[in-house]
N, CA, C and O atoms as a CHARMM CRD file, in Angstrom:
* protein
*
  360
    1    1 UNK  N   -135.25700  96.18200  70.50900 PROA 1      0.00000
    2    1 UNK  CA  -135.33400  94.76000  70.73800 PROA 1      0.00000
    3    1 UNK  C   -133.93100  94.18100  70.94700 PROA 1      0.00000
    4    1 UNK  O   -133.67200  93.35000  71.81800 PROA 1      0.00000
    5    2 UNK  N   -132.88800  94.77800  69.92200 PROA 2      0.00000
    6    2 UNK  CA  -131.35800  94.22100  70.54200 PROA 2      0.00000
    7    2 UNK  C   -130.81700  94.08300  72.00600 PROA 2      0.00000
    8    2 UNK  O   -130.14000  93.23000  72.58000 PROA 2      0.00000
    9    3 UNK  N   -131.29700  95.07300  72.31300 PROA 3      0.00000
   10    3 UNK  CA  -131.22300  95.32500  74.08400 PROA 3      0.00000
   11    3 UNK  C   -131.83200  94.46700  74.78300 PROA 3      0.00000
   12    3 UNK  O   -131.26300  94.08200  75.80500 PROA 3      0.00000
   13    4 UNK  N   -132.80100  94.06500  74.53300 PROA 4      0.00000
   14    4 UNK  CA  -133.92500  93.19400  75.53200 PROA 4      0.00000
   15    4 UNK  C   -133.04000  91.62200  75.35100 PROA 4      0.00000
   16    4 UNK  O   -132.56400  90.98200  76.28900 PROA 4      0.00000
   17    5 UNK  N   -132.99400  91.29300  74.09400 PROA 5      0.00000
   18    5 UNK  CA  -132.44100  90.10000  73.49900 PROA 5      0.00000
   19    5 UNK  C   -131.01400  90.40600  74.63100 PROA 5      0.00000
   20    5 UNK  O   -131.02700  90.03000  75.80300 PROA 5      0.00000
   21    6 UNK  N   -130.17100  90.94400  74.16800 PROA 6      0.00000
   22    6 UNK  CA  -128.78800  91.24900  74.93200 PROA 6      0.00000
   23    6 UNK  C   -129.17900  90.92900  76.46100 PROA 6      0.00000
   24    6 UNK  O   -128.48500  90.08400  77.02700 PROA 6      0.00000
   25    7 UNK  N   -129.96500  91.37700  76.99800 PROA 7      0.00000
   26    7 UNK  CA  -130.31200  91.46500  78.28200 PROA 7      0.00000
   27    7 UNK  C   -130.54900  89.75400  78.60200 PROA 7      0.00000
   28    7 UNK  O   -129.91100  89.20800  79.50200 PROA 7      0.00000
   29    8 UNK  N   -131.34000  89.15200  77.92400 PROA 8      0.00000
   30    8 UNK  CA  -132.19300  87.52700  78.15800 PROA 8      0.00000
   31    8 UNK  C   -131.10900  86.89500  77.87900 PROA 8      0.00000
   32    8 UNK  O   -131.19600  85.70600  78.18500 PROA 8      0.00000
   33    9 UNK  N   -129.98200  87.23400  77.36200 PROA 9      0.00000
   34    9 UNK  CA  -128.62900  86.78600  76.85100 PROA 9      0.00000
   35    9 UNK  C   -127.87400  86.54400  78.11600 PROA 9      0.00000
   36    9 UNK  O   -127.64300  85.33600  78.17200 PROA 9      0.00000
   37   10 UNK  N   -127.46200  87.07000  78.99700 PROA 10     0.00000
   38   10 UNK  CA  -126.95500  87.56700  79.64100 PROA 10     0.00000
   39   10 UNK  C   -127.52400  87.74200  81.22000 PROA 10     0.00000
   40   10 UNK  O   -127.11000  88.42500  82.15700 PROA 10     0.00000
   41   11 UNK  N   -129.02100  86.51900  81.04600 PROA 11     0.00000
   42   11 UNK  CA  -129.39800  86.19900  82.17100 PROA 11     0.00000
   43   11 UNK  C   -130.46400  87.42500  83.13500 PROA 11     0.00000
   44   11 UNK  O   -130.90600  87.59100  84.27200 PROA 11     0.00000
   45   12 UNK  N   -130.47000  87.87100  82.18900 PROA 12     0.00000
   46   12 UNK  CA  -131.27600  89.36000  83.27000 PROA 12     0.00000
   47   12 UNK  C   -132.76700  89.64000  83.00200 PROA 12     0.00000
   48   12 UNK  O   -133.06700  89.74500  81.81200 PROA 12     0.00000
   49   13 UNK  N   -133.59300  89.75700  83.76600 PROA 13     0.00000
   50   13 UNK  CA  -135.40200  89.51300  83.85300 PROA 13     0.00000
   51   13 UNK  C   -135.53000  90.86000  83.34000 PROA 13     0.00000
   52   13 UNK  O   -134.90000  91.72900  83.94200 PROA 13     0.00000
   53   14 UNK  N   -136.21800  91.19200  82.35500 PROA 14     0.00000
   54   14 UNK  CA  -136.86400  93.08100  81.61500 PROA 14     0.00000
   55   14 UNK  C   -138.13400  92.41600  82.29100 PROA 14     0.00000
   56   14 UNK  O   -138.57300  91.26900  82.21300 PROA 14     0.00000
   57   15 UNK  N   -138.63500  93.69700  83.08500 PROA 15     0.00000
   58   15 UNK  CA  -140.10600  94.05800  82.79900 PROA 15     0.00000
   59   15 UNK  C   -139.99500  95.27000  82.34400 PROA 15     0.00000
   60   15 UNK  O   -139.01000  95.99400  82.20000 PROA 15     0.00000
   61   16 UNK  N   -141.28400  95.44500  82.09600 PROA 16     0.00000
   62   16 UNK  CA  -142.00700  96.54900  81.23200 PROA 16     0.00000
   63   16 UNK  C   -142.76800  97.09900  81.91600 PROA 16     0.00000
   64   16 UNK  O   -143.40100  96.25400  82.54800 PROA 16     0.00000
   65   17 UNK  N   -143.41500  99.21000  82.42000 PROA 17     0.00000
   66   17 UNK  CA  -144.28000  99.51800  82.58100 PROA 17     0.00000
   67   17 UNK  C   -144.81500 100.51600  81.61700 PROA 17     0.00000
   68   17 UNK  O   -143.96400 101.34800  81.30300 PROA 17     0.00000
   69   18 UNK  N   -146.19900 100.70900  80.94900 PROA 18     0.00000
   70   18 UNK  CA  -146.65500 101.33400  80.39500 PROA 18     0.00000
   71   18 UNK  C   -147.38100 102.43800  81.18100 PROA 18     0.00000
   72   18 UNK  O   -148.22100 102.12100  82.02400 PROA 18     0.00000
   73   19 UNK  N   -147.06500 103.79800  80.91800 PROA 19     0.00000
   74   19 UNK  CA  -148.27800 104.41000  82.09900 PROA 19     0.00000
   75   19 UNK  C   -149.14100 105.44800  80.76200 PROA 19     0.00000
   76   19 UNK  O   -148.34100 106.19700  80.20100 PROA 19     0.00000
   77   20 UNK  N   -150.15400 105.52200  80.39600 PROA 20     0.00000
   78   20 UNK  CA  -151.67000 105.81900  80.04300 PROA 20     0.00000
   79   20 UNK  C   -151.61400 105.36400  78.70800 PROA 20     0.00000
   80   20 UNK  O   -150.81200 104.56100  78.23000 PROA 20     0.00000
   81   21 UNK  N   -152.69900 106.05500  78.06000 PROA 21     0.00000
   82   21 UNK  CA  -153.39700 105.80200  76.80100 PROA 21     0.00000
   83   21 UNK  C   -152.46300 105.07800  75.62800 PROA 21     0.00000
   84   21 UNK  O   -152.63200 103.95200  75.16000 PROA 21     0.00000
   85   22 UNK  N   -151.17500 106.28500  75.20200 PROA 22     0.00000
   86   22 UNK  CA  -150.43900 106.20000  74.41700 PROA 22     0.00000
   87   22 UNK  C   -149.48400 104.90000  74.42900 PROA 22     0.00000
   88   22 UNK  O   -148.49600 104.73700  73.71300 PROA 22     0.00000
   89   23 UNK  N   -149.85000 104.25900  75.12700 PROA 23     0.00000
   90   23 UNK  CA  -148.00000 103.35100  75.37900 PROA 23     0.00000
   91   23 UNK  C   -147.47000 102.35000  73.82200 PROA 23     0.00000
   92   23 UNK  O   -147.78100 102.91100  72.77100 PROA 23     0.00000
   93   24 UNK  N   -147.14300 101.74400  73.75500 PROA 24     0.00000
   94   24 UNK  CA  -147.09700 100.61100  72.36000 PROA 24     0.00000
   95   24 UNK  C   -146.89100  99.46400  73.35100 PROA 24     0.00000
   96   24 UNK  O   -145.81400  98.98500  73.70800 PROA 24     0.00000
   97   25 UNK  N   -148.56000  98.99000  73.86300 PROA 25     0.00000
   98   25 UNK  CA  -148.25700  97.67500  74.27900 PROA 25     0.00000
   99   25 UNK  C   -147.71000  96.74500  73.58300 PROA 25     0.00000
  100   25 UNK  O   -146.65100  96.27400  73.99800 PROA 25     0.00000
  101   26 UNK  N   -148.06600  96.44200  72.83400 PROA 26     0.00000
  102   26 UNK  CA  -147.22700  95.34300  71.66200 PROA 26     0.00000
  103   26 UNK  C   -145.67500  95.64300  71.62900 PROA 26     0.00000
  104   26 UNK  O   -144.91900  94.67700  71.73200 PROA 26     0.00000
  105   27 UNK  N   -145.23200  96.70400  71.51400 PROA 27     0.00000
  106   27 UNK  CA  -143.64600  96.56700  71.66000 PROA 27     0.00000
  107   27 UNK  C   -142.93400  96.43000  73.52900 PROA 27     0.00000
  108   27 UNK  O   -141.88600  95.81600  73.72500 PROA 27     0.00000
  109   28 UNK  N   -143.58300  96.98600  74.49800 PROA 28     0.00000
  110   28 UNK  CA  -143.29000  96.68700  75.24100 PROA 28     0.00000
  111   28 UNK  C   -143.35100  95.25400  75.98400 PROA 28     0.00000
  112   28 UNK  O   -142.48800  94.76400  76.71200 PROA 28     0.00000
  113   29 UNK  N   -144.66400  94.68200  75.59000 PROA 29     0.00000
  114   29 UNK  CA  -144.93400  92.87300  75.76700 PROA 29     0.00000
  115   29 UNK  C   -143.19500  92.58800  75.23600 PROA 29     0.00000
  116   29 UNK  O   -142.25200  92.05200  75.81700 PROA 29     0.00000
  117   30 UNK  N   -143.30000  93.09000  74.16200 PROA 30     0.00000
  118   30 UNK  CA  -142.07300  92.01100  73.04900 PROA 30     0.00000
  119   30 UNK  C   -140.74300  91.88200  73.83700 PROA 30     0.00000
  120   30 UNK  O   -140.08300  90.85100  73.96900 PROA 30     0.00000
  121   31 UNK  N   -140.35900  93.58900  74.52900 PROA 31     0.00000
  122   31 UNK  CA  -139.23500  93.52700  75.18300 PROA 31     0.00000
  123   31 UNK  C   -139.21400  92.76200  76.21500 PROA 31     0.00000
  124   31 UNK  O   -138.22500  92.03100  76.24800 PROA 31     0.00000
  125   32 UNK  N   -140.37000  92.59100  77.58800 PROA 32     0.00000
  126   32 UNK  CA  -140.66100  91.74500  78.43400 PROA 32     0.00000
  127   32 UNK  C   -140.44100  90.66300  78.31300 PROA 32     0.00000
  128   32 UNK  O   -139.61800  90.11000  79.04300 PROA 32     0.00000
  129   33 UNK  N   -141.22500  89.90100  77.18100 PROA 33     0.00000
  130   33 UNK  CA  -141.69000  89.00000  77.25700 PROA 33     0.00000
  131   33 UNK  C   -140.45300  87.88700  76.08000 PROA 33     0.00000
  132   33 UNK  O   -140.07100  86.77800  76.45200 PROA 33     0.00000
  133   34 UNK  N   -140.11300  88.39000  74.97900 PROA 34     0.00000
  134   34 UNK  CA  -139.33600  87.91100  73.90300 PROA 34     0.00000
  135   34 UNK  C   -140.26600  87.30300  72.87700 PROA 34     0.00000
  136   34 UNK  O   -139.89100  86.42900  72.09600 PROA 34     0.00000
  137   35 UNK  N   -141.51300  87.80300  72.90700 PROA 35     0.00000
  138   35 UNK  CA  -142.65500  87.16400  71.92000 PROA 35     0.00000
  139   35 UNK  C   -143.48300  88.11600  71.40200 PROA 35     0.00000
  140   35 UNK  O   -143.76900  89.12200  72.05200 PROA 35     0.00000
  141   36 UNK  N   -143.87800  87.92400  70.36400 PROA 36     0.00000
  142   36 UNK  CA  -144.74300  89.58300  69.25900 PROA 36     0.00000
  143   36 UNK  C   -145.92200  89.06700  70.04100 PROA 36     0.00000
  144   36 UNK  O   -145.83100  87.91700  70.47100 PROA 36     0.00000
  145   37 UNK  N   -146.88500  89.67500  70.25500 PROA 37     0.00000
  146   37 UNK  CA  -148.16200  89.44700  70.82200 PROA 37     0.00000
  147   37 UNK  C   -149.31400  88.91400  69.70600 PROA 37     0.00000
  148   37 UNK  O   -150.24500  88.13100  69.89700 PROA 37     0.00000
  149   38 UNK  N   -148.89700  89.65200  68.42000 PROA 38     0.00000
  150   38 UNK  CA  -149.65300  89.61000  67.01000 PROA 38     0.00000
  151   38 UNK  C   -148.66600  88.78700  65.97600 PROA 38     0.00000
  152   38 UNK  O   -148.47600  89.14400  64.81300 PROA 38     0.00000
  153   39 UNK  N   -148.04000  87.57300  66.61500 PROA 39     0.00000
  154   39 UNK  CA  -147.77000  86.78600  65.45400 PROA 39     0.00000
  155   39 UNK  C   -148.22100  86.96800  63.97100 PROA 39     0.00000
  156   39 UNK  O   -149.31700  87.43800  63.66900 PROA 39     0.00000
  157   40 UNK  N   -147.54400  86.67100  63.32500 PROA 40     0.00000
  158   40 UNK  CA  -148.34600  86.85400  61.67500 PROA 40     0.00000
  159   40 UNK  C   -148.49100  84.89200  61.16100 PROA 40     0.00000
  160   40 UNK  O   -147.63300  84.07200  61.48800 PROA 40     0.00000
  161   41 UNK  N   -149.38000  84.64300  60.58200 PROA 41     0.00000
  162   41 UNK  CA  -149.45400  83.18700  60.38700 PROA 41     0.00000
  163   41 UNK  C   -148.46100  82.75700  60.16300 PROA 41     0.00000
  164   41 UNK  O   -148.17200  81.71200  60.74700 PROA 41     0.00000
  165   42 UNK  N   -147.65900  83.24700  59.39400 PROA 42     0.00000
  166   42 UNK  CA  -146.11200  82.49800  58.44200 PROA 42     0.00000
  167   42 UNK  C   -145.34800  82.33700  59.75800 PROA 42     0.00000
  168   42 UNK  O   -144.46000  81.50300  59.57800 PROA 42     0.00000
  169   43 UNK  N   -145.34200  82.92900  61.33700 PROA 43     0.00000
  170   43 UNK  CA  -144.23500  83.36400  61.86800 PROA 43     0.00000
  171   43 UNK  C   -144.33400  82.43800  63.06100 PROA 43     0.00000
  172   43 UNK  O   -145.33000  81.72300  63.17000 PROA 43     0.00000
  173   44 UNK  N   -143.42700  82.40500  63.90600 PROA 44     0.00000
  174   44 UNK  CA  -144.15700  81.65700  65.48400 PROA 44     0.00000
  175   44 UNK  C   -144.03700  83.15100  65.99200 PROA 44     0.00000
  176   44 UNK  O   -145.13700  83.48200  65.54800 PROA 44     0.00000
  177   45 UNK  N   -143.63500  84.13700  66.48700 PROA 45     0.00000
  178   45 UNK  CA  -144.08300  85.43100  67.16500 PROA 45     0.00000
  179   45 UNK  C   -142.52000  85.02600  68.44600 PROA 45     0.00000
  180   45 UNK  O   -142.43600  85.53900  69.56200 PROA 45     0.00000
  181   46 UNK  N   -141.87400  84.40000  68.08000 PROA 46     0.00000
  182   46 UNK  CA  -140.52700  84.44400  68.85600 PROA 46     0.00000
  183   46 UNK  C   -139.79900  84.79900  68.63200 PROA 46     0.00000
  184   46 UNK  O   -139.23100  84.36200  67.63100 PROA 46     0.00000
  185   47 UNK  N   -139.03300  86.23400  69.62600 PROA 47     0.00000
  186   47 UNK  CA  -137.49900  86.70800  69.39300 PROA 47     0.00000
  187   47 UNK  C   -136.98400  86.92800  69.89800 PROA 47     0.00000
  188   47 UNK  O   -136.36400  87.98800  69.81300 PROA 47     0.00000
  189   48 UNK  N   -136.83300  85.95500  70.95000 PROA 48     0.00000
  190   48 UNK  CA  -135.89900  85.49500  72.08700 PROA 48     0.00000
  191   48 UNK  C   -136.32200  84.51200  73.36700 PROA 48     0.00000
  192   48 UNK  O   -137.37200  84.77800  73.95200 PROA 48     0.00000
  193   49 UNK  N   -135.77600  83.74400  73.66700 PROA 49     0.00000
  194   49 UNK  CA  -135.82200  83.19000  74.97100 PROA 49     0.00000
  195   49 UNK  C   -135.81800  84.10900  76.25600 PROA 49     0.00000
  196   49 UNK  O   -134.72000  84.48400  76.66700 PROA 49     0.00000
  197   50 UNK  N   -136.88000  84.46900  76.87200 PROA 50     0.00000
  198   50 UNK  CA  -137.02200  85.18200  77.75000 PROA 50     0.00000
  199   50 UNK  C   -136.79600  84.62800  78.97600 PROA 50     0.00000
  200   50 UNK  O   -136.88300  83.43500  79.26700 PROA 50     0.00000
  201   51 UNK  N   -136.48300  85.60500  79.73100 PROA 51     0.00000
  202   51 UNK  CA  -136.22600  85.04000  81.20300 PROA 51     0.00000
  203   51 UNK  C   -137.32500  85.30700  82.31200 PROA 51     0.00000
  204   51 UNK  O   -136.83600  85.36700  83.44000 PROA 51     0.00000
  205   52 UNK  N   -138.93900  85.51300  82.24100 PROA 52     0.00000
  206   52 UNK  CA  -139.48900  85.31400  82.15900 PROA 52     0.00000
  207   52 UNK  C   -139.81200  86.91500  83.21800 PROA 52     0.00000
  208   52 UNK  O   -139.83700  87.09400  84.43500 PROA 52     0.00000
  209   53 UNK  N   -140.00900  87.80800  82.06900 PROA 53     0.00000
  210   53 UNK  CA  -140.24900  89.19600  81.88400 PROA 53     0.00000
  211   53 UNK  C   -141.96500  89.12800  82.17800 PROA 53     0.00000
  212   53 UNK  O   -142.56600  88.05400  82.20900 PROA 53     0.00000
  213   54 UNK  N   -142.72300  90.64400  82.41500 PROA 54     0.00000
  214   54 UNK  CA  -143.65900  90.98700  82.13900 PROA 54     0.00000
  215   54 UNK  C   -143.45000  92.10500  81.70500 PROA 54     0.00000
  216   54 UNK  O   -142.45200  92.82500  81.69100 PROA 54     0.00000
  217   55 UNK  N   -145.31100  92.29600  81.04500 PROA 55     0.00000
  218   55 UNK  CA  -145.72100  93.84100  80.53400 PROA 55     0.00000
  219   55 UNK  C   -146.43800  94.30700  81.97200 PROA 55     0.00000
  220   55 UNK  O   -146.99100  93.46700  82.68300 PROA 55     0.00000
  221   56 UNK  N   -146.37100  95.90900  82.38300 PROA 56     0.00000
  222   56 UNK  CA  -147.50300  95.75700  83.19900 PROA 56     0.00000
  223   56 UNK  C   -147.99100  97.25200  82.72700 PROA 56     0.00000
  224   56 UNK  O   -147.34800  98.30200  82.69600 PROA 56     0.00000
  225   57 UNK  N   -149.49600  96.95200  82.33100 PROA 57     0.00000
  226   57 UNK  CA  -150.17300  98.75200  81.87800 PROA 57     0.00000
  227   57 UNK  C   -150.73000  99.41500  83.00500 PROA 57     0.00000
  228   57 UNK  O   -151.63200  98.85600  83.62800 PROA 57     0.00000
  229   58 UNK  N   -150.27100 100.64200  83.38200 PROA 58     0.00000
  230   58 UNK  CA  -150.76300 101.72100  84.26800 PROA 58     0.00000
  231   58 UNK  C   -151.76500 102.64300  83.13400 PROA 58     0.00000
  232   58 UNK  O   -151.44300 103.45300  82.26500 PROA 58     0.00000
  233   59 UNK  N   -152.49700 102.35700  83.37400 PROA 59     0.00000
  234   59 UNK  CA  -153.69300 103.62700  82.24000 PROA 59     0.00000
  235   59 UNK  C   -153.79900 104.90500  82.91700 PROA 59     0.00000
  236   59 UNK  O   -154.27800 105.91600  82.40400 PROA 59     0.00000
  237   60 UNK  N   -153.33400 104.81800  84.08300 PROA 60     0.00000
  238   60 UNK  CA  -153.04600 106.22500  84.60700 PROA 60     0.00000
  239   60 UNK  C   -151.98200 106.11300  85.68700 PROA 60     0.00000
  240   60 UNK  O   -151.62300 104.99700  86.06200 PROA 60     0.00000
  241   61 UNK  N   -151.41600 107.32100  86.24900 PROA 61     0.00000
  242   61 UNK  CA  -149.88900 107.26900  87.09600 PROA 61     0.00000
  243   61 UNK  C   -150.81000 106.59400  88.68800 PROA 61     0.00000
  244   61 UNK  O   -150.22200 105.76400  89.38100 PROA 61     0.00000
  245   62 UNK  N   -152.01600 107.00400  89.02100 PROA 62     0.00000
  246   62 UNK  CA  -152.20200 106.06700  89.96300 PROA 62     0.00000
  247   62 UNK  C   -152.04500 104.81100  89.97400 PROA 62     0.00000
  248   62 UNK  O   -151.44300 104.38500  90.95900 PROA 62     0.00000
  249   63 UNK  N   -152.44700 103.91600  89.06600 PROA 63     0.00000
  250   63 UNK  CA  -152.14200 102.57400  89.10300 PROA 63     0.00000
  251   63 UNK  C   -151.07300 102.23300  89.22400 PROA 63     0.00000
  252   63 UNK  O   -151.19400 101.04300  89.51600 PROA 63     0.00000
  253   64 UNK  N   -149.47900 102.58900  89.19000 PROA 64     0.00000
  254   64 UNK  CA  -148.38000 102.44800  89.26300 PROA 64     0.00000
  255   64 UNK  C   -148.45100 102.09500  91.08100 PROA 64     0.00000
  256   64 UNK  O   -148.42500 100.90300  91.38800 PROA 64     0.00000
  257   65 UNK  N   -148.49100 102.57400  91.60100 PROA 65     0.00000
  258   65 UNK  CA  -149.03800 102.29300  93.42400 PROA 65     0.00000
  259   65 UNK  C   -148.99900 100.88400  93.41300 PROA 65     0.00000
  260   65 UNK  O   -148.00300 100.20800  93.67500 PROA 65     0.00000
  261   66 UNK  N   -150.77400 100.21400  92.91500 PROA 66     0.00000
  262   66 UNK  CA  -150.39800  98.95900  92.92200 PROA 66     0.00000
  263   66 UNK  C   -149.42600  98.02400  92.43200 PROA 66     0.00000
  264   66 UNK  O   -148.86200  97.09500  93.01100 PROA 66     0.00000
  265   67 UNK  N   -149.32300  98.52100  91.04400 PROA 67     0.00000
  266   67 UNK  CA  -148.42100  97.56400  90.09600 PROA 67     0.00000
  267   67 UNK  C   -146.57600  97.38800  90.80100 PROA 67     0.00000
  268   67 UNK  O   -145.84700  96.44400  90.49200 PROA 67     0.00000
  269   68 UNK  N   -146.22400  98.35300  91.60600 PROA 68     0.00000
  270   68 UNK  CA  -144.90400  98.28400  91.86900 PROA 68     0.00000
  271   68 UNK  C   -145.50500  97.69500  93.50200 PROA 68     0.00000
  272   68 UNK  O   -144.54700  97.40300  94.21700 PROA 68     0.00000
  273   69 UNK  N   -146.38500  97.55600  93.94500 PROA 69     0.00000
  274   69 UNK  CA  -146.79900  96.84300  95.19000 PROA 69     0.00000
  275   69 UNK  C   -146.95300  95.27200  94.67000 PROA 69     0.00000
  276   69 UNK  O   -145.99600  94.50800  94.53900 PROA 69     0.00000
  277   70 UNK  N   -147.41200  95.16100  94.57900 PROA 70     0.00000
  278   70 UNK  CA  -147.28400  93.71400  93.43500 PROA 70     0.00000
  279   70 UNK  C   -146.10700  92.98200  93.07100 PROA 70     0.00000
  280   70 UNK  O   -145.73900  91.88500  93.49000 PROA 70     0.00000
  281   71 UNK  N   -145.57400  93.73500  92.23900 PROA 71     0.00000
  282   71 UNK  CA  -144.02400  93.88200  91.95600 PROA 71     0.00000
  283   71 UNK  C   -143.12200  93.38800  93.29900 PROA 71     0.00000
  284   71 UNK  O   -142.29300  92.49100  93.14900 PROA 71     0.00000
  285   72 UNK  N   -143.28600  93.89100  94.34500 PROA 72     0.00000
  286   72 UNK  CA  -141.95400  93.78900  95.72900 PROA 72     0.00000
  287   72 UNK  C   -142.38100  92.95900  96.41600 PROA 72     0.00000
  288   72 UNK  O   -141.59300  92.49500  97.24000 PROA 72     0.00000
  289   73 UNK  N   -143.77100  92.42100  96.38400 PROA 73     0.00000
  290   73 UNK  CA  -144.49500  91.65900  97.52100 PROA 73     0.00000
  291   73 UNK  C   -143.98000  90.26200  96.71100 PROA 73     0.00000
  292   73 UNK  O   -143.29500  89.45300  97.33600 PROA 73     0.00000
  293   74 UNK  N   -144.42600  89.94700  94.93200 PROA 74     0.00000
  294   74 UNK  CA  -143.79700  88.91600  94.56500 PROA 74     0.00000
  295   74 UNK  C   -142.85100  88.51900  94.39600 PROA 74     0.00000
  296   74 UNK  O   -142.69000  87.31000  94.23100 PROA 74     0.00000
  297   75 UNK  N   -141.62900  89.59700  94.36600 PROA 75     0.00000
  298   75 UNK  CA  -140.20500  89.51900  93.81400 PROA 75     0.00000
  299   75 UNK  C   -139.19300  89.62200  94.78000 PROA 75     0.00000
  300   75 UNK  O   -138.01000  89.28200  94.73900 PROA 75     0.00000
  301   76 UNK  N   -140.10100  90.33500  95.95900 PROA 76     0.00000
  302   76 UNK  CA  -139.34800  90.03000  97.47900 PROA 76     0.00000
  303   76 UNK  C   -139.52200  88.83700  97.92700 PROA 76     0.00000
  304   76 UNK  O   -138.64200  88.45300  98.69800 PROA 76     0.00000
  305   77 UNK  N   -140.33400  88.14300  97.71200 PROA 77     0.00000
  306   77 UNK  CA  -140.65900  86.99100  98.13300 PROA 77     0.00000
  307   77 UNK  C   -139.71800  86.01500  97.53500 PROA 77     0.00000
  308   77 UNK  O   -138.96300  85.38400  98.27400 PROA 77     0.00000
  309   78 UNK  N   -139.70600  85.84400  96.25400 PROA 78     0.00000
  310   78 UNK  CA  -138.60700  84.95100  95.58400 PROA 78     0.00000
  311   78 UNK  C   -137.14100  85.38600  95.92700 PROA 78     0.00000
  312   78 UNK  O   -136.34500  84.61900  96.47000 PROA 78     0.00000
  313   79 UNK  N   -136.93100  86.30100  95.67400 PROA 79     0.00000
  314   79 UNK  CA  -135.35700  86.90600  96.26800 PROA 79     0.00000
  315   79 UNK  C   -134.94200  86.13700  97.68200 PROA 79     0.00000
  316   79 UNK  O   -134.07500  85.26700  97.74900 PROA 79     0.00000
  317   80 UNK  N   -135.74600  86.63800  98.82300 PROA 80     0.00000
  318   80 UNK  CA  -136.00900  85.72200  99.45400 PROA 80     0.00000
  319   80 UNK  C   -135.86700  84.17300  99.95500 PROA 80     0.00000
  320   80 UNK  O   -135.20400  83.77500 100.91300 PROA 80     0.00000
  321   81 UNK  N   -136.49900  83.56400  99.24200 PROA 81     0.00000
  322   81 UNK  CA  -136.43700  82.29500  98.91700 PROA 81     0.00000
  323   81 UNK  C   -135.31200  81.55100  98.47000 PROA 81     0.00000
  324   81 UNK  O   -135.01700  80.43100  98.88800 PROA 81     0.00000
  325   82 UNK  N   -134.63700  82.25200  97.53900 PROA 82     0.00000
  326   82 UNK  CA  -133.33100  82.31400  96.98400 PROA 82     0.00000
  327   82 UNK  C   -132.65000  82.28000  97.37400 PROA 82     0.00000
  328   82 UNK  O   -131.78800  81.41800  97.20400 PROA 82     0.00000
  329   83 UNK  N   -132.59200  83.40500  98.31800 PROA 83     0.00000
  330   83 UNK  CA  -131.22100  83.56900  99.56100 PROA 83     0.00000
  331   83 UNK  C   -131.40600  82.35500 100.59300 PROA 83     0.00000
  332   83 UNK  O   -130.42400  81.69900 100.94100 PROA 83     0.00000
  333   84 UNK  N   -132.53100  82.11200 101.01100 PROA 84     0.00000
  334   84 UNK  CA  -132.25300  81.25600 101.91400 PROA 84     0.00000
  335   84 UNK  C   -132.15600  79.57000 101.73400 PROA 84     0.00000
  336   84 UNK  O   -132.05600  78.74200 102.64000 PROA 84     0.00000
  337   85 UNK  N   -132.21500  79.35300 100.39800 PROA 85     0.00000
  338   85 UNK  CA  -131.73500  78.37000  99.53200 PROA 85     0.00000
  339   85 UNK  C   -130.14600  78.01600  99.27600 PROA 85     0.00000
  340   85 UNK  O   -129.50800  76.96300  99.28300 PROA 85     0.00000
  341   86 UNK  N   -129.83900  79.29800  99.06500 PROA 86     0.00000
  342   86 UNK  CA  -128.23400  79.23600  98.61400 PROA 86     0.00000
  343   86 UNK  C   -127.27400  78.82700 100.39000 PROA 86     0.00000
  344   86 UNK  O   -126.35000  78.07000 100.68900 PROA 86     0.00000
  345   87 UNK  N   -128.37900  80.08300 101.37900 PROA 87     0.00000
  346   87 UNK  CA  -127.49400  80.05000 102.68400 PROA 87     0.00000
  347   87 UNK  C   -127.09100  78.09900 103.72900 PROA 87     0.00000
  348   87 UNK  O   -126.28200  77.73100 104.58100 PROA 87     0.00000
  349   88 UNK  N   -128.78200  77.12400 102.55800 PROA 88     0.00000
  350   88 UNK  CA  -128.79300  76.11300 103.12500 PROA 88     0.00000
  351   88 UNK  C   -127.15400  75.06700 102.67200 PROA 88     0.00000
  352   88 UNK  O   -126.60700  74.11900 103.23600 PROA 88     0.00000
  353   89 UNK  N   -126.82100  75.89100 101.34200 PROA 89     0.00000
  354   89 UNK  CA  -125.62800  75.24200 100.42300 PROA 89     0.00000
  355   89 UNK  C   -124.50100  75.33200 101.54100 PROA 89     0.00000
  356   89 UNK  O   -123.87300  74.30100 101.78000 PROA 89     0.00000
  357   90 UNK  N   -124.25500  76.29200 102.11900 PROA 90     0.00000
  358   90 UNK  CA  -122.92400  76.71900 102.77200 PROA 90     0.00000
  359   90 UNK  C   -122.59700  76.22500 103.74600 PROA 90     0.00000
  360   90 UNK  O   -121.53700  76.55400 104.28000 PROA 90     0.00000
């Protein structure tokens, strides 16, 4: 979790992929995301300001196909957007 925190520190988006049965969704959400998924009542389930990370579960190595298709179609798109935002500044 120091790492993830360090990372949201320092301005930088974590995602997360899980691929099958075994993964620890709950700790990977946390690194993504900067929030426990299973709050405990006493707690708010926050440990860090995230920069607005995901989890994404592959239950098997096929699903990775879509999930990183997904991934470039939305994140190319904003990148994108970005650039041609900044190019309107100049």
């Amino acid at each position: 979790m120091y790492f993830a925190q360090q990372a949201a520190d320092n301005n930088v988006t974590v995602y997360t992929i899980g691929i099958g049965a075994g993964v620890n969704i709950e700790l990977l959400t946390a690194i993504a995301t900067g929030t426990d998924p299973n709050p405990k009542s006493d707690d708010d389930g926050f440990y860090f300001e995230s920069r607005g990370g995901e989890f994404y579960h592959a239950v098997q190595p096929d699903d990775l196909d879509a999930i990183l298709r997904t991934f470039y179609q939305t994140y190319t798109f904003v990148l994108w957007v970005n650039e041609r935002e900044q190019r309107k500044h100049m």
